[in-house]
PyMOL Python script that loads the backbone (N, CA, C, O; Angstrom):
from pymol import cmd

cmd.read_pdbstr("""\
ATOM      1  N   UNK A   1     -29.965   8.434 -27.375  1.00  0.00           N
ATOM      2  CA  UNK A   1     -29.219   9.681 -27.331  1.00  0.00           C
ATOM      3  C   UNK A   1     -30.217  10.816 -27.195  1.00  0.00           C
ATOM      4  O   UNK A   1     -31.216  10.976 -27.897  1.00  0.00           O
ATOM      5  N   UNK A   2     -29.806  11.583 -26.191  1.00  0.00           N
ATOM      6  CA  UNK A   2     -30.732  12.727 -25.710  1.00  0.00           C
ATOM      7  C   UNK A   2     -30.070  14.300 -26.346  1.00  0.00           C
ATOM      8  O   UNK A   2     -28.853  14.470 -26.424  1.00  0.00           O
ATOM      9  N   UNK A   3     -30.821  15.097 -26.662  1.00  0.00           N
ATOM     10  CA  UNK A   3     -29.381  15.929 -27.424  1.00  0.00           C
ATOM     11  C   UNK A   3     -30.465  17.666 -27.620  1.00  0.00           C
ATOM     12  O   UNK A   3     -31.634  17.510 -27.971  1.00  0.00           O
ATOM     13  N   UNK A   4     -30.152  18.581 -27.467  1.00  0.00           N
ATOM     14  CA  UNK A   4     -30.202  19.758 -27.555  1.00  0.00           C
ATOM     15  C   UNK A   4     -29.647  21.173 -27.463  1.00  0.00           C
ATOM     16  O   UNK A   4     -28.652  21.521 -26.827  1.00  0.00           O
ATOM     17  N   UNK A   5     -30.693  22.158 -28.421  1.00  0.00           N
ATOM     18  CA  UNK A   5     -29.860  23.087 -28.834  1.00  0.00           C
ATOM     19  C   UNK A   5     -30.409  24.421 -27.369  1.00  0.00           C
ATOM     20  O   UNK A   5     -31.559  24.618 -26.975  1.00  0.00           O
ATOM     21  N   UNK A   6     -29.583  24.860 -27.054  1.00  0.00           N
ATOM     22  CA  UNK A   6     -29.657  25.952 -25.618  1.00  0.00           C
ATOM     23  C   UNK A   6     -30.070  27.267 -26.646  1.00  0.00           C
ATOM     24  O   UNK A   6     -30.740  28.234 -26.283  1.00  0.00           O
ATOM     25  N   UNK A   7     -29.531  27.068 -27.947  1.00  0.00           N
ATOM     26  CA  UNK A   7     -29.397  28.813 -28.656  1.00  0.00           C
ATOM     27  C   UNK A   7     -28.621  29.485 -28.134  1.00  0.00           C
ATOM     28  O   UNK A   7     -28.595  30.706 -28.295  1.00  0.00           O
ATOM     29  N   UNK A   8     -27.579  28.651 -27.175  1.00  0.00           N
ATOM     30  CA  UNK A   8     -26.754  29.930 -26.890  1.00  0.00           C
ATOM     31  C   UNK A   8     -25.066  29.356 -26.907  1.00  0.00           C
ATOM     32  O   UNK A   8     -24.196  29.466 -26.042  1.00  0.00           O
ATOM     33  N   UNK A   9     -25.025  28.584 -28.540  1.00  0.00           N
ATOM     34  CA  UNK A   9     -24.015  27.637 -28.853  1.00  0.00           C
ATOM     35  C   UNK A   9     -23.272  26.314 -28.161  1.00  0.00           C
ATOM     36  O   UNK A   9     -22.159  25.795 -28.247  1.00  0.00           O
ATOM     37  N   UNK A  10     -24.190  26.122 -27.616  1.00  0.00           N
ATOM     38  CA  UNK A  10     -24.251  25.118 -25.876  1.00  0.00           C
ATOM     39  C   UNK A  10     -24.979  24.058 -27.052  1.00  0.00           C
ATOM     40  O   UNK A  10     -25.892  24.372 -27.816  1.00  0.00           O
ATOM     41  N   UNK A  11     -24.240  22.608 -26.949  1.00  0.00           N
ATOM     42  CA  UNK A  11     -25.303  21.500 -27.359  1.00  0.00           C
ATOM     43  C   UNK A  11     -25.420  20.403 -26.153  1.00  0.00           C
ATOM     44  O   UNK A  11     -24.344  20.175 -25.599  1.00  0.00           O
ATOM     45  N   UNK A  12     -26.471  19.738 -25.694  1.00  0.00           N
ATOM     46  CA  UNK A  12     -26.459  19.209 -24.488  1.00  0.00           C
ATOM     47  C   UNK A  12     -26.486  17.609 -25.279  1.00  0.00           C
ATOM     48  O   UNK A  12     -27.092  17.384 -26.326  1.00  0.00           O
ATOM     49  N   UNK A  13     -25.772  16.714 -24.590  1.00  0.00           N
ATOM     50  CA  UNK A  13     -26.097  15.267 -25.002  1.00  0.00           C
ATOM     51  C   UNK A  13     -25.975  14.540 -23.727  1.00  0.00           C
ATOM     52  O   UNK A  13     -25.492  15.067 -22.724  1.00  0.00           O
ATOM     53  N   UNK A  14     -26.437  13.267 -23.768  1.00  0.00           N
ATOM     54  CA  UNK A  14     -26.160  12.709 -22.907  1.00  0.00           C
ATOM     55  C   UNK A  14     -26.756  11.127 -23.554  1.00  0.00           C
ATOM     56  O   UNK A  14     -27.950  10.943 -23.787  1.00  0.00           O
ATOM     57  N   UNK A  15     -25.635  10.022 -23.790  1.00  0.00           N
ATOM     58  CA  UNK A  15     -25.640   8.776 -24.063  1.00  0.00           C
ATOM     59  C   UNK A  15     -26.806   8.116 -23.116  1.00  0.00           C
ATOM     60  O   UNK A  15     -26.357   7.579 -22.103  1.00  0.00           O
ATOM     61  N   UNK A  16     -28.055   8.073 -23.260  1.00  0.00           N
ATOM     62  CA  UNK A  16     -29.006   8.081 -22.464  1.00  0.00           C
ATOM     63  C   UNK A  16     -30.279   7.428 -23.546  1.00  0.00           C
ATOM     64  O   UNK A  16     -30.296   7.659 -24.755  1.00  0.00           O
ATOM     65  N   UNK A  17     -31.534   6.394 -22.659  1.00  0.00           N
ATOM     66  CA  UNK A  17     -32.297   6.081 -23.428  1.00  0.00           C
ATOM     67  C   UNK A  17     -33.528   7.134 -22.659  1.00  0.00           C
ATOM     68  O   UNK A  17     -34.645   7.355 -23.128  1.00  0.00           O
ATOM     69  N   UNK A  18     -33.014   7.645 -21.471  1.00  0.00           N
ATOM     70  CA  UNK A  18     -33.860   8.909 -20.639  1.00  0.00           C
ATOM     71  C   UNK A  18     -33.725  10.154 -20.846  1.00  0.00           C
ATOM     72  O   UNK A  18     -32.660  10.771 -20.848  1.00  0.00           O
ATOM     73  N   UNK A  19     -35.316  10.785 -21.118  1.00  0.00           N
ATOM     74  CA  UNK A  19     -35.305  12.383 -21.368  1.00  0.00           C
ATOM     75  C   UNK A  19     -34.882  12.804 -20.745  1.00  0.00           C
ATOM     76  O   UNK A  19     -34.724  12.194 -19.688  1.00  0.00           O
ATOM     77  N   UNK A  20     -34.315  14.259 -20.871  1.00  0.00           N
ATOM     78  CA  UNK A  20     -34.083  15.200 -19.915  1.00  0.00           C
ATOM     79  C   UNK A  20     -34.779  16.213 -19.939  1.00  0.00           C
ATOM     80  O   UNK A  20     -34.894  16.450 -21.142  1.00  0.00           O
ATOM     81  N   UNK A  21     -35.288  16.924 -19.422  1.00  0.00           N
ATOM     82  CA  UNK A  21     -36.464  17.989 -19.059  1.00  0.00           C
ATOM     83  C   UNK A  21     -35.746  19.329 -18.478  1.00  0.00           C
ATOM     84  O   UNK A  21     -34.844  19.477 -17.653  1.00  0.00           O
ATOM     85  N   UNK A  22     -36.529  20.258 -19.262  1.00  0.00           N
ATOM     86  CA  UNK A  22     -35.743  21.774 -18.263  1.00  0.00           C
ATOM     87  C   UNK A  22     -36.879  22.244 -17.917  1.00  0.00           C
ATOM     88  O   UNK A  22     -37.869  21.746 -18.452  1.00  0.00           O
ATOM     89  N   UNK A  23     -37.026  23.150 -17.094  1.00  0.00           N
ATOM     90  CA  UNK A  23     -37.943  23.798 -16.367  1.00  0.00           C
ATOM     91  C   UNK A  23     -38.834  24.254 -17.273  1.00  0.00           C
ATOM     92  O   UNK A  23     -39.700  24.825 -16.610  1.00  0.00           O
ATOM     93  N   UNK A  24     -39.128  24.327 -18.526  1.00  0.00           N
ATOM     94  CA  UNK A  24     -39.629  24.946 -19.881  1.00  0.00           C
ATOM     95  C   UNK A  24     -40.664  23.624 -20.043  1.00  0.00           C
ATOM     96  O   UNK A  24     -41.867  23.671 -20.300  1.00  0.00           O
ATOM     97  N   UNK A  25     -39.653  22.178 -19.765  1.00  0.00           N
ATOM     98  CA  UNK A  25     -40.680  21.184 -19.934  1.00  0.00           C
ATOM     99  C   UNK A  25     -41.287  20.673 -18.929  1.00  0.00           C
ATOM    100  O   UNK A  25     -42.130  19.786 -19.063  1.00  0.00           O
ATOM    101  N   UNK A  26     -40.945  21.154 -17.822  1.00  0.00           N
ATOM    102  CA  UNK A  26     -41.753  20.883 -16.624  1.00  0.00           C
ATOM    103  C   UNK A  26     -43.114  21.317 -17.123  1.00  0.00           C
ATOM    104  O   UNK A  26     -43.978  20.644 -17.684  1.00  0.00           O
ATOM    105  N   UNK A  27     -43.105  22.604 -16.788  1.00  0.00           N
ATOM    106  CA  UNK A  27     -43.694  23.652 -17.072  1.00  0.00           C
ATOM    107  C   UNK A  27     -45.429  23.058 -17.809  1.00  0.00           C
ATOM    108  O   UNK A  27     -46.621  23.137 -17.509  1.00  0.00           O
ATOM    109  N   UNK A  28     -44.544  22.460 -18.924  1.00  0.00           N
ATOM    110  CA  UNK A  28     -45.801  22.008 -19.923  1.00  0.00           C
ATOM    111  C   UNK A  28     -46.213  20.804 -19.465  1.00  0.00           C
ATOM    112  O   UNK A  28     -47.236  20.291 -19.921  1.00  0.00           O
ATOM    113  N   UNK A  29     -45.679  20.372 -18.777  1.00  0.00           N
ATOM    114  CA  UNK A  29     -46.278  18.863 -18.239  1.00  0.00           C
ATOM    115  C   UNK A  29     -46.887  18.897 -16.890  1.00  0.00           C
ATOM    116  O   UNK A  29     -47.415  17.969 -16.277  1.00  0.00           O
ATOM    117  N   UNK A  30     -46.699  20.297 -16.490  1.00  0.00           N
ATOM    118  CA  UNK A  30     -47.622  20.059 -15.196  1.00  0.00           C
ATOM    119  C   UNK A  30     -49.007  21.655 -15.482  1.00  0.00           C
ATOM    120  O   UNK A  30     -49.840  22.236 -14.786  1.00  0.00           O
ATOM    121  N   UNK A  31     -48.489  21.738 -16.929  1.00  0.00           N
ATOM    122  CA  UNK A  31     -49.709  22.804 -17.175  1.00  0.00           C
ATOM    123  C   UNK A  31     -49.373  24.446 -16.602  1.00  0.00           C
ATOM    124  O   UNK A  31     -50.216  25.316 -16.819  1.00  0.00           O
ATOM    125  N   UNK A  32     -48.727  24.616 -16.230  1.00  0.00           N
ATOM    126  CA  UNK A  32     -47.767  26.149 -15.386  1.00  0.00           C
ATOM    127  C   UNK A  32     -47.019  26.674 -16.280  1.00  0.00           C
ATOM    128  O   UNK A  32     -46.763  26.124 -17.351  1.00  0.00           O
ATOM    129  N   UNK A  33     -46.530  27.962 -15.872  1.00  0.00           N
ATOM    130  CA  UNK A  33     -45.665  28.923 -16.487  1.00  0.00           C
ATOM    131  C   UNK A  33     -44.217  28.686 -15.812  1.00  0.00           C
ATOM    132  O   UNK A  33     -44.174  28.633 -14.583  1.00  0.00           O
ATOM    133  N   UNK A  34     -43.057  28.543 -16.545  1.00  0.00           N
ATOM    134  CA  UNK A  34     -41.786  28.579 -16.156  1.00  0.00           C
ATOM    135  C   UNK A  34     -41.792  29.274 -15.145  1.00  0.00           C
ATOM    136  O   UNK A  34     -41.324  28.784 -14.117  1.00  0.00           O
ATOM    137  N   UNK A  35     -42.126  30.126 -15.136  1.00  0.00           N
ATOM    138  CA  UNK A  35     -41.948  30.589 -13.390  1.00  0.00           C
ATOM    139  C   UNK A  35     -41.927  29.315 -12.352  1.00  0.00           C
ATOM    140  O   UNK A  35     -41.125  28.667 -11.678  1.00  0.00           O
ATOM    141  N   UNK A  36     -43.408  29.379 -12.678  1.00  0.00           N
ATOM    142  CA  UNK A  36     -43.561  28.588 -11.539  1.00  0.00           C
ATOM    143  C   UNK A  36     -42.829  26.938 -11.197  1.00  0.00           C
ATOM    144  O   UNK A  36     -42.403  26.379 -10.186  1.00  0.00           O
ATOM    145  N   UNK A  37     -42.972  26.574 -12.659  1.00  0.00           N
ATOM    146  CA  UNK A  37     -42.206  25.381 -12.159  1.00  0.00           C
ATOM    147  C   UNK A  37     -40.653  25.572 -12.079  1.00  0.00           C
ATOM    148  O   UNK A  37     -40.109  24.480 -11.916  1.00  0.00           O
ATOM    149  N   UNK A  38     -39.678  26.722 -12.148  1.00  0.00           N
ATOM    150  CA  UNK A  38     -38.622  27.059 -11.456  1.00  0.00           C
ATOM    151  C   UNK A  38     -38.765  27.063 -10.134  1.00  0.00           C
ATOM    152  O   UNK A  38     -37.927  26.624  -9.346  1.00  0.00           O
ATOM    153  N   UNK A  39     -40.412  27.829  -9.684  1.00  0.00           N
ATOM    154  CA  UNK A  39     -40.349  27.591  -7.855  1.00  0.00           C
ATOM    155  C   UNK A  39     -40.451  26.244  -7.669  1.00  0.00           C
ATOM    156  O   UNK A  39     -40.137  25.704  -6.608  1.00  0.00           O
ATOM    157  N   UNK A  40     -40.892  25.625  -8.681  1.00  0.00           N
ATOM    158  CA  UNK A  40     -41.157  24.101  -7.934  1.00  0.00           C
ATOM    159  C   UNK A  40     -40.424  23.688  -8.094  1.00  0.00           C
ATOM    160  O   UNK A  40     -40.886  22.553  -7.982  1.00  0.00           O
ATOM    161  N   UNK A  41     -39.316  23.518  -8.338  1.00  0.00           N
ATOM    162  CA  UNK A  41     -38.073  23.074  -8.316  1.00  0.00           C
ATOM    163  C   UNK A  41     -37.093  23.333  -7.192  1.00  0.00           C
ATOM    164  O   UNK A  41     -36.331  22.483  -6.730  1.00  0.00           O
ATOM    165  N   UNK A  42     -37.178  24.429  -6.849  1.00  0.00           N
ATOM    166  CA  UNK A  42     -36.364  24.381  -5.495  1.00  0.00           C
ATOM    167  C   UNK A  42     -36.734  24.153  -4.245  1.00  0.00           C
ATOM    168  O   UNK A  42     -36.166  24.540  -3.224  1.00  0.00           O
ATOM    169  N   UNK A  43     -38.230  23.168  -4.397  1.00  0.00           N
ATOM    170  CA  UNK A  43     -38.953  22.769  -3.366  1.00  0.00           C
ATOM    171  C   UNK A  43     -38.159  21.474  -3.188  1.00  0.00           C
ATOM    172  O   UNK A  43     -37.964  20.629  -4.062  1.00  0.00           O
ATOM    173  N   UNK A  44     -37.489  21.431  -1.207  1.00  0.00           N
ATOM    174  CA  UNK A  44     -36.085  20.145  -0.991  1.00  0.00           C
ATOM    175  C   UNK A  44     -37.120  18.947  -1.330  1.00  0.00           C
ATOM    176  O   UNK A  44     -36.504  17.915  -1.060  1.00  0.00           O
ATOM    177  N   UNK A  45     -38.167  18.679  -1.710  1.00  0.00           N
ATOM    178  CA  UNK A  45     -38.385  17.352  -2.300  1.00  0.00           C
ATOM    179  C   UNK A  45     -38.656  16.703  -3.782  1.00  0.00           C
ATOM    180  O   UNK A  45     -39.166  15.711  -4.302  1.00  0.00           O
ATOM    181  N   UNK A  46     -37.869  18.115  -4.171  1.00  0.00           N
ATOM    182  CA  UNK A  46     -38.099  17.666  -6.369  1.00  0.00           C
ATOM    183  C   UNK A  46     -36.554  17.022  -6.124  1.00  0.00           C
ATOM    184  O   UNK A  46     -35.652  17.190  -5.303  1.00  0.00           O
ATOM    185  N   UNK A  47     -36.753  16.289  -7.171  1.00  0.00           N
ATOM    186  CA  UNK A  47     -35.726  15.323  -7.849  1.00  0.00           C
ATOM    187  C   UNK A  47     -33.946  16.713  -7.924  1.00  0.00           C
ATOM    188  O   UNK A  47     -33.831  17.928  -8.089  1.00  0.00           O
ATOM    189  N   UNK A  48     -33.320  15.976  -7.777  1.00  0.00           N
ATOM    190  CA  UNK A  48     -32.148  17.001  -7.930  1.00  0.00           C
ATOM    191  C   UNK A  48     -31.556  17.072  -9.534  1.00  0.00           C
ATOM    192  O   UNK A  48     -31.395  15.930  -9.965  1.00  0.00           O
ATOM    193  N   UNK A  49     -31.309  17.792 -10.204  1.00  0.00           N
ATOM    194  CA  UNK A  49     -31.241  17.924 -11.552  1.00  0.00           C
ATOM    195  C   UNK A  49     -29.902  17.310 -11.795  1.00  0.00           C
ATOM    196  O   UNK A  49     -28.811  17.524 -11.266  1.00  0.00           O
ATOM    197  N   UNK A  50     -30.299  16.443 -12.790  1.00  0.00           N
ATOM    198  CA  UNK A  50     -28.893  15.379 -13.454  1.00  0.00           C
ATOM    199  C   UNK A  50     -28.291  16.176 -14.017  1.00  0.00           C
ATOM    200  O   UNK A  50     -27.821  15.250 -14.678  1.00  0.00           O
ATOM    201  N   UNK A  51     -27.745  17.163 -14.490  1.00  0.00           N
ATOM    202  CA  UNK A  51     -27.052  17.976 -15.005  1.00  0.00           C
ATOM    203  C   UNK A  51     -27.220  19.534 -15.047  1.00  0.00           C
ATOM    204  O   UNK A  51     -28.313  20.009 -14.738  1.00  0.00           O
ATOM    205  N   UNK A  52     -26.289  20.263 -15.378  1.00  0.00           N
ATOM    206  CA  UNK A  52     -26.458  21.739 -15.277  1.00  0.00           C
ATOM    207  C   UNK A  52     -25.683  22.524 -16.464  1.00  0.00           C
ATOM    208  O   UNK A  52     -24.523  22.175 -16.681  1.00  0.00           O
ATOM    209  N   UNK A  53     -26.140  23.366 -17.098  1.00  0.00           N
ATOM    210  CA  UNK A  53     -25.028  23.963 -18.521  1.00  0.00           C
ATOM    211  C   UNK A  53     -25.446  25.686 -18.043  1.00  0.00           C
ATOM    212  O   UNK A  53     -26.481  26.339 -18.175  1.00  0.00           O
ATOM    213  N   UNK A  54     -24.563  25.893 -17.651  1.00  0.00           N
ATOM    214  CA  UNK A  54     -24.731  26.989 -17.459  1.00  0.00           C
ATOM    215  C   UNK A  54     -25.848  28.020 -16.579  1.00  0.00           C
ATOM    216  O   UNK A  54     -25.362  28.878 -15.843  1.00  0.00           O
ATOM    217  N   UNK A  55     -26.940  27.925 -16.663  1.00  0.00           N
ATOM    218  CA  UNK A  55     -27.675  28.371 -15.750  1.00  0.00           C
ATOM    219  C   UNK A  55     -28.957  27.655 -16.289  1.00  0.00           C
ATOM    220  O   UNK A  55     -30.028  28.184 -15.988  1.00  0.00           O
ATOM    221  N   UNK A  56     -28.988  26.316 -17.183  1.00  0.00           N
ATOM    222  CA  UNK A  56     -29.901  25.427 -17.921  1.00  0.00           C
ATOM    223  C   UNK A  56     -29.987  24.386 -16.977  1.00  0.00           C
ATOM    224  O   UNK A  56     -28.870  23.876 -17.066  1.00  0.00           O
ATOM    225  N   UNK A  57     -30.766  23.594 -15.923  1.00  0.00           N
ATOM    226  CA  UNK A  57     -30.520  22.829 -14.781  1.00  0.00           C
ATOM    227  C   UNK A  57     -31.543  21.475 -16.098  1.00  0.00           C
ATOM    228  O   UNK A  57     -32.161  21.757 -17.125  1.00  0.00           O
ATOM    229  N   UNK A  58     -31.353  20.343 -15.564  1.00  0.00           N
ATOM    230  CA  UNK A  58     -31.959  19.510 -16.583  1.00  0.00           C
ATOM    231  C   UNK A  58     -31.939  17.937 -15.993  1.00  0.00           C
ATOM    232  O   UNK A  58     -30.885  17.314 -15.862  1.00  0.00           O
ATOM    233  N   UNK A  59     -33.513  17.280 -15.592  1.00  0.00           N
ATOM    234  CA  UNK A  59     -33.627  16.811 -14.986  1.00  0.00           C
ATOM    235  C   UNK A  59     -34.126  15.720 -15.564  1.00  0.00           C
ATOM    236  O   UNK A  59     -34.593  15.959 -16.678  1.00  0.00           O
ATOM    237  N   UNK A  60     -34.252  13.795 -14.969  1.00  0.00           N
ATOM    238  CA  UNK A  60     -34.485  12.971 -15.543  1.00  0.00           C
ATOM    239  C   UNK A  60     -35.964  12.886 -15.932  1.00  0.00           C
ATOM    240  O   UNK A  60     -36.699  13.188 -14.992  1.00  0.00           O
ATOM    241  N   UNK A  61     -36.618  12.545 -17.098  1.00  0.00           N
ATOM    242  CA  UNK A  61     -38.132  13.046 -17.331  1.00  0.00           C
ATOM    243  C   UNK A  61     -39.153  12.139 -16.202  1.00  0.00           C
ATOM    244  O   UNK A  61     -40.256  12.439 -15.744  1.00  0.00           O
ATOM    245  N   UNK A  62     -38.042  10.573 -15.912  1.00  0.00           N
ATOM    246  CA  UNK A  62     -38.709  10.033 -15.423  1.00  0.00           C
ATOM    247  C   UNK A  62     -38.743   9.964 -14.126  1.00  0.00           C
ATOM    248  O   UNK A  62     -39.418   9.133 -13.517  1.00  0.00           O
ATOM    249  N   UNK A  63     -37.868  11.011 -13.480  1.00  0.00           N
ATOM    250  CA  UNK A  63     -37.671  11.577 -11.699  1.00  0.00           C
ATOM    251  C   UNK A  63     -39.118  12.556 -11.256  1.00  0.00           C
ATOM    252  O   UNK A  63     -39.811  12.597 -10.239  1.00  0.00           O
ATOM    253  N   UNK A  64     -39.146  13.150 -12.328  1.00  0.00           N
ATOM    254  CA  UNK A  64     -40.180  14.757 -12.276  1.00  0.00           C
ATOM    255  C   UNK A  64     -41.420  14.063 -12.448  1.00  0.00           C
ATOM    256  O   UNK A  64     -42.423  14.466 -11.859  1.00  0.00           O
ATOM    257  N   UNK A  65     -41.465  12.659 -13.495  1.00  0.00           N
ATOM    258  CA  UNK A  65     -42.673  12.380 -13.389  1.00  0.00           C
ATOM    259  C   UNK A  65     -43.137  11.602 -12.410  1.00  0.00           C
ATOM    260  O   UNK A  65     -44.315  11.544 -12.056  1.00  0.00           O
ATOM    261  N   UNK A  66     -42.043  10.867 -11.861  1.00  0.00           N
ATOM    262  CA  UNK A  66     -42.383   9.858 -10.112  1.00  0.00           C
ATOM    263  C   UNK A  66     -43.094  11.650  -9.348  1.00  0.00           C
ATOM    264  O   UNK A  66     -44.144  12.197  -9.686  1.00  0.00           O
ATOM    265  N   UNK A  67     -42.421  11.984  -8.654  1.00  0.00           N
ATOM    266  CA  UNK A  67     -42.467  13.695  -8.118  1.00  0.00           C
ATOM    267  C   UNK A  67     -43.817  13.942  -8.557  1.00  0.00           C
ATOM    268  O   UNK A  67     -44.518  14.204  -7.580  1.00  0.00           O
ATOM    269  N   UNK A  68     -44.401  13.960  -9.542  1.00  0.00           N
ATOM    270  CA  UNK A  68     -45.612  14.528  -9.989  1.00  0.00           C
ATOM    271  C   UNK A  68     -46.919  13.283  -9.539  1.00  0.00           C
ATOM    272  O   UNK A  68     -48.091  13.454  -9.203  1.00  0.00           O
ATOM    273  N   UNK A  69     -46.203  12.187  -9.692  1.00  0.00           N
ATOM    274  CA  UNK A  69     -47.011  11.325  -9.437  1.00  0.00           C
ATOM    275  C   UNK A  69     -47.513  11.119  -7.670  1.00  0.00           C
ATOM    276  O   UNK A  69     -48.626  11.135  -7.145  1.00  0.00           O
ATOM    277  N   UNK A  70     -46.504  10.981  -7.258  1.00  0.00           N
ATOM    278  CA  UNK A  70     -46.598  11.407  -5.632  1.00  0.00           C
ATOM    279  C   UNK A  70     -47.388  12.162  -5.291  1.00  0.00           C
ATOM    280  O   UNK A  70     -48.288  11.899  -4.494  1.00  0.00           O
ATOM    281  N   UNK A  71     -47.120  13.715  -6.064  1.00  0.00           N
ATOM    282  CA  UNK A  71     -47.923  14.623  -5.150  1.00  0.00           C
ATOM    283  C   UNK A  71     -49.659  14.876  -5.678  1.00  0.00           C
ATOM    284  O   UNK A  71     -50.342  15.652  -5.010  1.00  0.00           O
ATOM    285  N   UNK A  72     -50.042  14.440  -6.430  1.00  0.00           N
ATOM    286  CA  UNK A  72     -51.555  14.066  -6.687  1.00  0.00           C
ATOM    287  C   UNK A  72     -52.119  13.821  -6.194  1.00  0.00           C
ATOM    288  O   UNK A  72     -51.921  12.677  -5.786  1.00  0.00           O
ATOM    289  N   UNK A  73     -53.263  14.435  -5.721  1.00  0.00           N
ATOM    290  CA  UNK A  73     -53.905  13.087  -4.932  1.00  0.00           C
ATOM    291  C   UNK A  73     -55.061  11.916  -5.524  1.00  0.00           C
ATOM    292  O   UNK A  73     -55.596  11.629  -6.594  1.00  0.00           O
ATOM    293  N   UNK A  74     -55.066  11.590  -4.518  1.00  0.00           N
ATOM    294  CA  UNK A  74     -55.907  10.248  -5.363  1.00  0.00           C
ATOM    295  C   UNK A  74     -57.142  10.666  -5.403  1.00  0.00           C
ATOM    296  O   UNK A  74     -57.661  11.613  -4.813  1.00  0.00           O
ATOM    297  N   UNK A  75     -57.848   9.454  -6.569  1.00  0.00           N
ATOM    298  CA  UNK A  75     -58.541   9.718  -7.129  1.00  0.00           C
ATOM    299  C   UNK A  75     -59.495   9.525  -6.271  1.00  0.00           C
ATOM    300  O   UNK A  75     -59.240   8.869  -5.261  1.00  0.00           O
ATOM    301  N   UNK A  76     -61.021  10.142  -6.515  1.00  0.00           N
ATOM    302  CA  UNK A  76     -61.708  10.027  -5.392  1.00  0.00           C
ATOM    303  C   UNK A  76     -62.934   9.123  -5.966  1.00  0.00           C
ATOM    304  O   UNK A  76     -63.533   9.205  -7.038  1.00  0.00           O
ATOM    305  N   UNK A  77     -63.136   7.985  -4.569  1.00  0.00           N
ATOM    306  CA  UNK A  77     -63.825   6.611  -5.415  1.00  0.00           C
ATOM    307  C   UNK A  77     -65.202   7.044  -4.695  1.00  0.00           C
ATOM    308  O   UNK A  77     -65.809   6.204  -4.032  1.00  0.00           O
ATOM    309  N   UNK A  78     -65.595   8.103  -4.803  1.00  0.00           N
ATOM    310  CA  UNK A  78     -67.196   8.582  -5.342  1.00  0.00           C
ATOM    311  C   UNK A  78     -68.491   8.140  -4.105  1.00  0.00           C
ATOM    312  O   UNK A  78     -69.696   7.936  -4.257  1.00  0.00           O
ATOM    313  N   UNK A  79     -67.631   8.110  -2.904  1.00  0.00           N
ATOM    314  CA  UNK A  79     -67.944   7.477  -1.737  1.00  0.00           C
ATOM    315  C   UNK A  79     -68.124   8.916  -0.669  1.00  0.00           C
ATOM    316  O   UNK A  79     -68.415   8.771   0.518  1.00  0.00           O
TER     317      UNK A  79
END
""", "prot")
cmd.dss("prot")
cmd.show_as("cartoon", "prot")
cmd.util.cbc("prot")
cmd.orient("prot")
């Protein structure tokens, strides 16, 4: 069970063994300011957000992290 408080009397759940992430937790997982990972989000190749509460968009943790994983590049084998 996935479950949170918006603060704005909104509780989000979802019968789920998968996080859900808002742009707040993007944010910290790719090291950026909400801003920015709001722009990165409406880039047509991020994951499309599993749910929406109001103007709270909220996405699977493990979609954003495939997405993040993709766009990395590889590691460089010192050649």
């Amino acid at each position: 069970m996935v479950g949170g408080c918006l603060g704005l009397g909104y509780t989000i759940a979802a019968v789920t063994d998968e996080s859900l992430w808002t742009t707040g937790d993007i944010a910290k997982e790719l090291g950026v300011t909400t801003e920015r990972a709001r722009q990165l989000s409406h880039r047509p190749d991020f994951p499309v957000p599993v749910q929406t509460v109001r103007h709270f968009r909220l996405w699977r943790a493990s979609d954003v992290q495939e997405w993040i994983a993709r766009r990395r590049p590889a590691p460089d084998d010192g050649t």
